[in-house]
Kinemage of the C-alpha trace (Angstrom):
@kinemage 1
@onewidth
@group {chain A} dominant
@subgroup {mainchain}
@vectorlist {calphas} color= white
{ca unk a 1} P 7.828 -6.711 -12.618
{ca unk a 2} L 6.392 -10.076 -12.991
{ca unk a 3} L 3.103 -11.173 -14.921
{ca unk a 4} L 2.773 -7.750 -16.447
{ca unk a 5} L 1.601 -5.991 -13.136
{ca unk a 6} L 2.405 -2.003 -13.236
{ca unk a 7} L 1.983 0.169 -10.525
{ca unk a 8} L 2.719 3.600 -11.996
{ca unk a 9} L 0.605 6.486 -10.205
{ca unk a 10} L -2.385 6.890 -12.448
{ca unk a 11} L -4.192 10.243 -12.527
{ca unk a 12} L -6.673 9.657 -9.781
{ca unk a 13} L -3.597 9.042 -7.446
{ca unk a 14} L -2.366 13.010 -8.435
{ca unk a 15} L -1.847 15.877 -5.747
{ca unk a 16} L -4.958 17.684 -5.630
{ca unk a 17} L -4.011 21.419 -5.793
{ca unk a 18} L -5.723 22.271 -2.303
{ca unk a 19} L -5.412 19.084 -0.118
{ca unk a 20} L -5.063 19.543 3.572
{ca unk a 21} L -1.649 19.550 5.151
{ca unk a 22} L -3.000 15.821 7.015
{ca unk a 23} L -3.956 14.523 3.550
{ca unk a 24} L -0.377 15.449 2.172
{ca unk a 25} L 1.416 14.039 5.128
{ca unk a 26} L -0.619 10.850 4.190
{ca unk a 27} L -0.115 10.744 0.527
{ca unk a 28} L 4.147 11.090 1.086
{ca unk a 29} L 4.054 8.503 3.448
{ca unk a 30} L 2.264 6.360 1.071
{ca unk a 31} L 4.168 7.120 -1.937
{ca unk a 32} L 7.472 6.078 0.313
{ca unk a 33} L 5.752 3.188 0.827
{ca unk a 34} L 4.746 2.148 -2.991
{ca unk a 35} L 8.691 3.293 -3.566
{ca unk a 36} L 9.860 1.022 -1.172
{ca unk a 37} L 7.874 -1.970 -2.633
{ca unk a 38} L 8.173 -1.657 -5.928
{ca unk a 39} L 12.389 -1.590 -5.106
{ca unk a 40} L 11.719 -4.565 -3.252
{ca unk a 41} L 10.077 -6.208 -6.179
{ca unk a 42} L 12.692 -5.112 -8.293
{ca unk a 43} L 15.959 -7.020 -6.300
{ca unk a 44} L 13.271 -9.861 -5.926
{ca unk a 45} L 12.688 -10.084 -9.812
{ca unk a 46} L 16.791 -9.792 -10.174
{ca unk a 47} L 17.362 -12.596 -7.542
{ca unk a 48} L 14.620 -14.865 -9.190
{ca unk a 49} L 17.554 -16.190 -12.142
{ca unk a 50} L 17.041 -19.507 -11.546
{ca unk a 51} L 13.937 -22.051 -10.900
{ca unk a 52} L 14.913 -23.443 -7.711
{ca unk a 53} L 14.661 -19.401 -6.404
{ca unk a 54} L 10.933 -19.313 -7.770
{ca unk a 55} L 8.951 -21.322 -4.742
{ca unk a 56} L 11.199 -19.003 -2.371
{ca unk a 57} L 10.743 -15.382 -4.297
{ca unk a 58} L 7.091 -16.507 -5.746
{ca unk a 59} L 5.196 -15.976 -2.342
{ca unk a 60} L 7.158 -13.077 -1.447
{ca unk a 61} L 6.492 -11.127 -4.681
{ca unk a 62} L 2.883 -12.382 -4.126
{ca unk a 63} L 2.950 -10.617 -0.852
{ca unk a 64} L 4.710 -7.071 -2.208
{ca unk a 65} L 2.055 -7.596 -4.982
{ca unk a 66} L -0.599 -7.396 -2.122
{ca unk a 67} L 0.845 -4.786 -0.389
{ca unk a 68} L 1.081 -2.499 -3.487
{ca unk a 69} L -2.560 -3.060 -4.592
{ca unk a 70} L -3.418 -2.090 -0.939
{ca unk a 71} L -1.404 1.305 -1.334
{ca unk a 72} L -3.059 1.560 -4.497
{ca unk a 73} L -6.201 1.446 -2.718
{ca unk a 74} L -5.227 3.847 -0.089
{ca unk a 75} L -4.794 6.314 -2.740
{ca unk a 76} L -8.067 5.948 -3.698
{ca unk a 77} L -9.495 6.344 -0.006
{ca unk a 78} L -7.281 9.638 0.488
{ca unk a 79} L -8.620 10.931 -2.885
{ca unk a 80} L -12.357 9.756 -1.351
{ca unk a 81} L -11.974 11.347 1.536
{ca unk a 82} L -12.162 8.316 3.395
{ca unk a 83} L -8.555 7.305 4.454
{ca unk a 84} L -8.168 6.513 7.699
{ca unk a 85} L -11.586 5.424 8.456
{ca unk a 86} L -11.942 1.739 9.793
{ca unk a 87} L -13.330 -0.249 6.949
{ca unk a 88} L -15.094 -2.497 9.798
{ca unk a 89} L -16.613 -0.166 12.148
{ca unk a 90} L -16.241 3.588 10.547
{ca unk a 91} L -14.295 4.705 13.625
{ca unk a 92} L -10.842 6.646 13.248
{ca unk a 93} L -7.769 4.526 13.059
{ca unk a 94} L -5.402 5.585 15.457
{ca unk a 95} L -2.781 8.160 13.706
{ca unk a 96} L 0.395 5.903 15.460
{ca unk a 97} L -1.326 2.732 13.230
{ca unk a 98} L -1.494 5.115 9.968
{ca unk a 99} L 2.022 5.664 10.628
{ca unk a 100} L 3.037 2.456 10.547
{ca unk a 101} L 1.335 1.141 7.982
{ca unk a 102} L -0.217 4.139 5.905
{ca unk a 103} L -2.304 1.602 3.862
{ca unk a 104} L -4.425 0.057 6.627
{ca unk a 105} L -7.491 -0.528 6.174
{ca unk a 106} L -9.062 -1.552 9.520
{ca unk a 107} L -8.200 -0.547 13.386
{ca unk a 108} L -6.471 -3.205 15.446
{ca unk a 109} L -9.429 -4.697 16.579
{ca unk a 110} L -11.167 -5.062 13.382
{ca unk a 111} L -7.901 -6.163 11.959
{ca unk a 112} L -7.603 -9.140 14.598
{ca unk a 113} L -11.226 -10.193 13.613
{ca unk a 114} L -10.799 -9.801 9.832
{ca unk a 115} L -7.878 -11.885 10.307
């Protein structure tokens, strides 16, 4: 992993003995997800041998970067409580967005306006 970046579960990312069924449907769907991108900066790392790779595999391992800190920070919302609340206007985000993308932060909408 480049620049000394870890993403290891820490404690505060641990099962709770007594979470609810949602909460652990949640969590596995985000730990998939933090498996699948630290693999993905793992062949990126291996395919970055040479310095004309770097401006191609620099941006993307910025990007898988990004996406793990946001997983990272789902984590934290699910331990919260808060996970799957819209960061922008408190309402639910849809279950079919959570889903797809188990670290979202905002609902469509607010996504489109957040940019």
């Amino acid at each position: 992993m480049a620049e000394g970046t870890t993403f290891a579960m820490s404690p505060e990312t641990s099962r709770p003995a007594a979470e609810p069924a949602g909460a652990q449907d949640a969590r596995q769907r985000l730990e998939d997800e933090r498996d699948t991108r630290l693999a993905q900066l793992r062949a990126l790392d291996s395919a970055a041998d040479g310095a004309d790779a770097d401006h191609l595999v620099g941006p993307q391992r910025s990007a898988v970067q990004r996406a793990l800190q946001d997983i990272e920070a789902a984590f934290t919302r699910l331990d919260s409580g808060t996970y799957g609340t819209c960061q922008g206007c408190a309402a639910p985000i849809p279950a079919a967005r959570l889903d797809i993308l188990p670290h979202a932060r905002y609902c469509v909408p607010c996504q489109q306006r957040a940019g």
